[in-house]
C-alpha positions as CSV (number, residue, x, y, z in Angstrom):
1,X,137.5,-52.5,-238.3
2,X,134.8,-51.4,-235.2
3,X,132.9,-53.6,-233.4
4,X,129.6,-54.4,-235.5
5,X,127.9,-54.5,-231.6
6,X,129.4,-50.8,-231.4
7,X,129.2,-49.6,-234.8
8,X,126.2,-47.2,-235.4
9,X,125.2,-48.5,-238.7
10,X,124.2,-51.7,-237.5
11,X,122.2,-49.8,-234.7
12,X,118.2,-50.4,-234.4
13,X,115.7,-48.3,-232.9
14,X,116.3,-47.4,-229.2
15,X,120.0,-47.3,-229.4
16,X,119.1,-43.7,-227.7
17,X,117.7,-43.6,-224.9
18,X,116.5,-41.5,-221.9
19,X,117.4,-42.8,-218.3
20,X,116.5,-41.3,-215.0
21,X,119.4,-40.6,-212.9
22,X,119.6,-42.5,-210.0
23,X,120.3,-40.1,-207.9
24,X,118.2,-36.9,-208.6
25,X,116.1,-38.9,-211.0
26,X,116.4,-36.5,-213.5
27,X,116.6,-37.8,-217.1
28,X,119.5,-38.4,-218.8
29,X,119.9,-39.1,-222.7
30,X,122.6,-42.1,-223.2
31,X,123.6,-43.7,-227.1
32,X,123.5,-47.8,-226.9
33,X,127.5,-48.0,-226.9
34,X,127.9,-45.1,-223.7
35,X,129.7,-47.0,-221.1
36,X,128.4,-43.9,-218.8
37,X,127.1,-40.6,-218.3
38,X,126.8,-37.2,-216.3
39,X,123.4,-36.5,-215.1
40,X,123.7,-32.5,-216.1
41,X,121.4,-31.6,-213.0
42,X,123.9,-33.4,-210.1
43,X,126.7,-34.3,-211.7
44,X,126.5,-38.1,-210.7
45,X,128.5,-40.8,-213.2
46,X,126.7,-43.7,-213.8
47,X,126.9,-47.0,-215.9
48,X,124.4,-47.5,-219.0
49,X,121.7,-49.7,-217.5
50,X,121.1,-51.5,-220.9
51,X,124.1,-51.9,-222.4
52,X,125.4,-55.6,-223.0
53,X,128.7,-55.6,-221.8
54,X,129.0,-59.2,-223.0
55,X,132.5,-59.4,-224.9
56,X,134.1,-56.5,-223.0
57,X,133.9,-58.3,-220.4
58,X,136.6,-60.3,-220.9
59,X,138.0,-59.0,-224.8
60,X,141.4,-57.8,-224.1
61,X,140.7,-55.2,-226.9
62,X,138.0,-53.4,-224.5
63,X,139.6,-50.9,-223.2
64,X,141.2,-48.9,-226.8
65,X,137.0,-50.2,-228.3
66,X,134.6,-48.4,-225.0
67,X,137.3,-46.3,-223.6
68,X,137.4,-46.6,-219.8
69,X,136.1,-49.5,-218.1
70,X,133.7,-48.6,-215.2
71,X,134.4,-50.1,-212.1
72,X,131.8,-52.2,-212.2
73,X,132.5,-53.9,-215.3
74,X,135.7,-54.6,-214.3
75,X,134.5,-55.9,-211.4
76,X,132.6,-58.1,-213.9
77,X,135.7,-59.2,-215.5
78,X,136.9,-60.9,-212.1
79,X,134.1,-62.5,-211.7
80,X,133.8,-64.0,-215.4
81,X,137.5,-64.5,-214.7
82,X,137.1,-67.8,-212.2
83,X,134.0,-68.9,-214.9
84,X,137.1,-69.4,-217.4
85,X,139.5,-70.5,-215.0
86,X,137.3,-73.6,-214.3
87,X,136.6,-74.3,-218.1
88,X,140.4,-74.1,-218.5
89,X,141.0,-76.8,-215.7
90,X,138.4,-79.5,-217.3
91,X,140.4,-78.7,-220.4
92,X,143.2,-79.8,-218.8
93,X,142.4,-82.3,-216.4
94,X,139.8,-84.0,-219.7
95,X,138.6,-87.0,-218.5
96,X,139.4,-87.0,-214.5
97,X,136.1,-86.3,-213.7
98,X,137.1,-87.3,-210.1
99,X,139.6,-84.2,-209.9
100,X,137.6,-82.1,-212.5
101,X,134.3,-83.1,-209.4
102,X,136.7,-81.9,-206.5
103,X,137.5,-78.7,-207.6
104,X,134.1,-77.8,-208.3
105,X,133.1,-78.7,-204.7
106,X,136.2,-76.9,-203.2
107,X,135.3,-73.8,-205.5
108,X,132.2,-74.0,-204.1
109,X,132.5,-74.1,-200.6
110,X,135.3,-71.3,-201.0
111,X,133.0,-68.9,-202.8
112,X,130.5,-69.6,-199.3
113,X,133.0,-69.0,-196.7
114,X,134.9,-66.1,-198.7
115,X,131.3,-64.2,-199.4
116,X,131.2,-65.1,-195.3
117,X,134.7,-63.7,-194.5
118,X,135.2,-61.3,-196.7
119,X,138.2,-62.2,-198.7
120,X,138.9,-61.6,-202.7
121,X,136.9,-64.0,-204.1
122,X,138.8,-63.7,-208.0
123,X,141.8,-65.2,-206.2
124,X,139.6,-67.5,-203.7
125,X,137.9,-69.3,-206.8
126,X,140.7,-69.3,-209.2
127,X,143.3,-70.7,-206.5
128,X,140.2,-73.4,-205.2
129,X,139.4,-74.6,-209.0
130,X,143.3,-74.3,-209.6
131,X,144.6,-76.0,-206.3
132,X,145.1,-79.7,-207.4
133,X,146.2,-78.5,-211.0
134,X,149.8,-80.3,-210.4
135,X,148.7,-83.5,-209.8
136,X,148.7,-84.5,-213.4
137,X,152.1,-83.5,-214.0
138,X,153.4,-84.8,-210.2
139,X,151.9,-88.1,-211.3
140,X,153.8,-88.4,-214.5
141,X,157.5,-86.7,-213.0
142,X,157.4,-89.0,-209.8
143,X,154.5,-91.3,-210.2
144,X,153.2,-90.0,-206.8
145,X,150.8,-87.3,-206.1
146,X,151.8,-87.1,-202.8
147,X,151.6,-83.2,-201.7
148,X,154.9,-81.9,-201.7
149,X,155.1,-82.8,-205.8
150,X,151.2,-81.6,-206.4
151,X,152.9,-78.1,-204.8
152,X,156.0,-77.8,-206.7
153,X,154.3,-78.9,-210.1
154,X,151.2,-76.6,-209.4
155,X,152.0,-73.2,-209.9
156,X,153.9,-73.3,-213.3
157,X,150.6,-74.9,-214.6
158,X,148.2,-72.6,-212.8
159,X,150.8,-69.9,-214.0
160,X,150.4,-70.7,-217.5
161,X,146.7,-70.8,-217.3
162,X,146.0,-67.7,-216.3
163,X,148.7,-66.0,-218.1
164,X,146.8,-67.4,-221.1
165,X,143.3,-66.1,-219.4
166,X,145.0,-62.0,-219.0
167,X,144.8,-62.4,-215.7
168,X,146.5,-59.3,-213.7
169,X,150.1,-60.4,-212.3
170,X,149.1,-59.6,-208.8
171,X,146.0,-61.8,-209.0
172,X,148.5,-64.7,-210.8
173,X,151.2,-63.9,-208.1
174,X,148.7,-64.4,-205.1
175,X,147.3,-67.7,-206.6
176,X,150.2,-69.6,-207.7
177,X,151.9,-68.9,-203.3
178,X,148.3,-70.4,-202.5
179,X,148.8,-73.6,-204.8
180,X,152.1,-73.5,-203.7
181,X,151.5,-74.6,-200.2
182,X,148.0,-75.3,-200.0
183,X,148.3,-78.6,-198.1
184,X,150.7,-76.8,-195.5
185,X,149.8,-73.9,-194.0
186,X,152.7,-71.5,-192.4
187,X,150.3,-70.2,-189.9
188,X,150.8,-66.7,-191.2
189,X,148.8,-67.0,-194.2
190,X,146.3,-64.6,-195.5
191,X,142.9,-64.6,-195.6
192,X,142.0,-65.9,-199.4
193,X,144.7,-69.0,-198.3
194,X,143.1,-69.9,-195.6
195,X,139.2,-70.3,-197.6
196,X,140.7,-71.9,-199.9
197,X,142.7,-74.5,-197.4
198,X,139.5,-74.9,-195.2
199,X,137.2,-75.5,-198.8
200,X,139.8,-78.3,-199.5
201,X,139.4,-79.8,-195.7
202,X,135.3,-79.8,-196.1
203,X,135.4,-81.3,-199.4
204,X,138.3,-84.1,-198.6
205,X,136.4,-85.1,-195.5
206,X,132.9,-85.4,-197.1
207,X,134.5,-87.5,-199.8
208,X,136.6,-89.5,-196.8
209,X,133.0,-89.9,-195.3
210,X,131.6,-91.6,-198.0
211,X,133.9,-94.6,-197.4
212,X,134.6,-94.8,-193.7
213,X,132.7,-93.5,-191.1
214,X,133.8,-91.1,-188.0
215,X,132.1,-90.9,-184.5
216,X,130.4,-87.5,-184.4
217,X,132.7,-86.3,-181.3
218,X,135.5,-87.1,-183.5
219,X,134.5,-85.1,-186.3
220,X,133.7,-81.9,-184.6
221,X,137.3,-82.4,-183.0
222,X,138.8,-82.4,-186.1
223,X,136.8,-79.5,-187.3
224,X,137.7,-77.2,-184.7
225,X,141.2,-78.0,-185.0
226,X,142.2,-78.7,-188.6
227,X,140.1,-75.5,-190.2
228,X,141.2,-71.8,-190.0
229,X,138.6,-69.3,-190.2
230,X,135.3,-69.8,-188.2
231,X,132.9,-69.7,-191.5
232,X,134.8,-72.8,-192.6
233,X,134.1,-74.5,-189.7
234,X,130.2,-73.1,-189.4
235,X,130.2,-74.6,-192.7
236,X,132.1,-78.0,-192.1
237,X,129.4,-78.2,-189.3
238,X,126.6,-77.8,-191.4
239,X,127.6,-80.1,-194.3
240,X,129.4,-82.8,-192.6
241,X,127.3,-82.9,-189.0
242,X,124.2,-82.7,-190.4
């Protein structure tokens, strides 16, 4: 059975369509399920500028339906990939809406400083939204959610998660040695850990703040020591100082 979104017999009027190249801006005839053309006068590939990729986006079945994914769709997939990730986790965690508040803030703050530094923000958000994901399970095992048990009981969670989500194993590998250590870095850790670690530093302190204060000096001391990349601390600054 084909995709009724895809199937021509459900198609309306304008599911063909001239587009000007972007290039050469010469025009360019596409049908509503083209994923991309040739312009015939330069030979530049581009997407389809009005087709809804919507399912594809994240259908494991998208591939064998619109042929080859452009790479800005699946670039698209990554990015919707963190969006599910975080439903998954308030599936999980249901009523913590403590934890379930964290990890929005330290997703948050990690999607800032990764945009700032430059790292891979599909394994920056799922990690920061996945981080604390042991604590359930290191709370019910040893009736502690100290760190060492949030780290051992992490990734097997986070593992199953985005196994279920079709995340690529290289994206699943990198995330689950981030949970796994998140609390301790080895001082040889790679960029994406070390947004995610500072993101947890800004938002345990501004939650720390709330209850007990710190002397300004103090603050900025612990800042410039305890965070690892300068965009986390340019944010800690900002958010915490202010």
């Amino acid at each position: 059975m084909k995709c009724p979104g895809q199937d021509s017999r459900y198609w309306k009027p304008g599911a063909i369509f001239e587009v000007q190249c972007p290039k050469c801006k010469n025009p360019v005839e596409f049908f509503k399920d083209d994923t991309a053309r040739k312009c015939d006068r330069c030979g530049h590939r581009f997407v389809n500028p009005n087709m809804d990729f919507g399912c594809a986006s994240y259908c494991e079945y998208a591939e064998q339906c619109l042929g080859t994914l452009p790479d800005e769709l699946m670039a698209q997939k990554e990015d919707l990939l963190k969006d599910r990730v975080a439903v998954e986790v308030k599936r999980y965690l249901k009523s913590d809406f403590k934890r379930i508040g964290h990890a929005g803030r330290v997703a948050r703050y990690a999607e800032k400083i990764g945009r700032q530094e430059g790292g891979n923000l599909a394994v920056i958000l799922c990690a920061a939204y996945l981080h604390d994901i042991g604590i359930p399970e290191a709370e019910r095992k040893y009736n502690s959610a100290a760190p060492e048990y949030q780290e051992k009981e992490g990734p097997p969670v986070a593992r199953a998660i985005l196994e279920k989500l079709k995340a690529k194993t290289p994206l699943i590998d990198e995330v689950c040695g981030i949970i796994a250590h998140h609390h301790h870095p080895k001082g040889d850790d790679t960029l994406n850990f070390k947004v995610v670690y500072d993101a947890d530093q800004i938002a345990n302190l501004e939650e720390a703040l709330k209850h007990t204060a710190m002397e300004k000096d103090r603050l900025k001391e612990k800042i410039e020591t305890t965070l690892l990349t300068q965009s986390g601390k340019k944010t800690a600054e900002a958010t915490l100082l202010a």
